[in-house]
N, C-alpha and C positions, 0 to 999 in steps of 0.2 A: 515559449519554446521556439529556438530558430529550425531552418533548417536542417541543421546539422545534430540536432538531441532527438530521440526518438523513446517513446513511450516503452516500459517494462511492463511484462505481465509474467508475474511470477509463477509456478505452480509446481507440483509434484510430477511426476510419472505417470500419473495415470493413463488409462489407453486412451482416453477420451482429448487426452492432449499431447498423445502420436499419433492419431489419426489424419491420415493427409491432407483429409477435407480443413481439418483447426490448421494445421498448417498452413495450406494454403491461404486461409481466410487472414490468419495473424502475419502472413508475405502482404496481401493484398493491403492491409490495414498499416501497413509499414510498423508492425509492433514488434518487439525484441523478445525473444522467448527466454525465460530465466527459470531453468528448475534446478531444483534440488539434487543433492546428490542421491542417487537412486541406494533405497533402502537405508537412508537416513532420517528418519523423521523427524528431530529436532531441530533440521531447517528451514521446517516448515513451521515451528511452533512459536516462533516468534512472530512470522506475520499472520498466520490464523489466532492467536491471540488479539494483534492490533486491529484487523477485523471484526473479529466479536466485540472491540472495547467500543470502536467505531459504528458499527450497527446498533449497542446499547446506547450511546453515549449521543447520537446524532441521529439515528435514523429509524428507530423506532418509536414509538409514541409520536408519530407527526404525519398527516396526509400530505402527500408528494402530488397529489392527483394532477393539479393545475400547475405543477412546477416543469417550466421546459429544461430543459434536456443542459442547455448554458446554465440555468442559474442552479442547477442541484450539482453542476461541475464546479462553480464557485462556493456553494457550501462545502462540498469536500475539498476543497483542496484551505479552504479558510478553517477547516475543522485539522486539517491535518497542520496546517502551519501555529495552528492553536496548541496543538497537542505538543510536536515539537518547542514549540520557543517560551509556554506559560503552562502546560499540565505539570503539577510535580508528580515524579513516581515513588514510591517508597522503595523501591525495589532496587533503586538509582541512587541511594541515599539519600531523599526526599530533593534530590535535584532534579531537575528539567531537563528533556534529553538533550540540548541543545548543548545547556552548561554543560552534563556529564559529559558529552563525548569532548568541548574545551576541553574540561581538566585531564582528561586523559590525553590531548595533543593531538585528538584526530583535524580538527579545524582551528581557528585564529580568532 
């Protein structure tokens, strides 16, 4: 990541994330606030899905104890780029989000 690309933390409405102390902390963090549209829920229910498949699928059943802080940043992001470019979904047509979003012409 250069520069110039900065970190998304997605999340709902909740108070706990208008409170100015979280703001300020995610100003301080240089993190980008991305929520939902208020009293929408179904926008939330695509990444609290990819969460729960992500906490099943990689982060439970395994002790983290001795793992620093870099290498469990490297497993997620090598889990997420797993997930994107070799998980098939059924859901997706039994394609990979990678191909689906090709065939629909979002990327090249």
């Amino acid at each position: 990541m250069d520069e110039t690309e900065h970190s998304i933390l997605h999340s709902d409405h909740g108070c706990h994330y208008r409170w100015p102390g979280w703001i300020s902390r995610m100003n301080q963090a240089c993190l980008v606030r991305s929520m939902s549209a208020k009293g929408c829920s179904p926008d939330n229910a695509a990444c609290e899905g990819f969460f729960g498949r992500l906490k099943n699928e990689m982060y439970y059943g395994k002790s983290w104890i001795y793992t620093t802080r870099d290498e469990f940043i490297d497993v997620i992001n090598n889990y997420i780029k797993w997930y994107n470019e070799k998980r098939i979904k059924l859901t997706l047509g039994a394609m990979r989000p990678m191909d689906y979003r090709r065939s629909l012409g979002f990327i090249e």
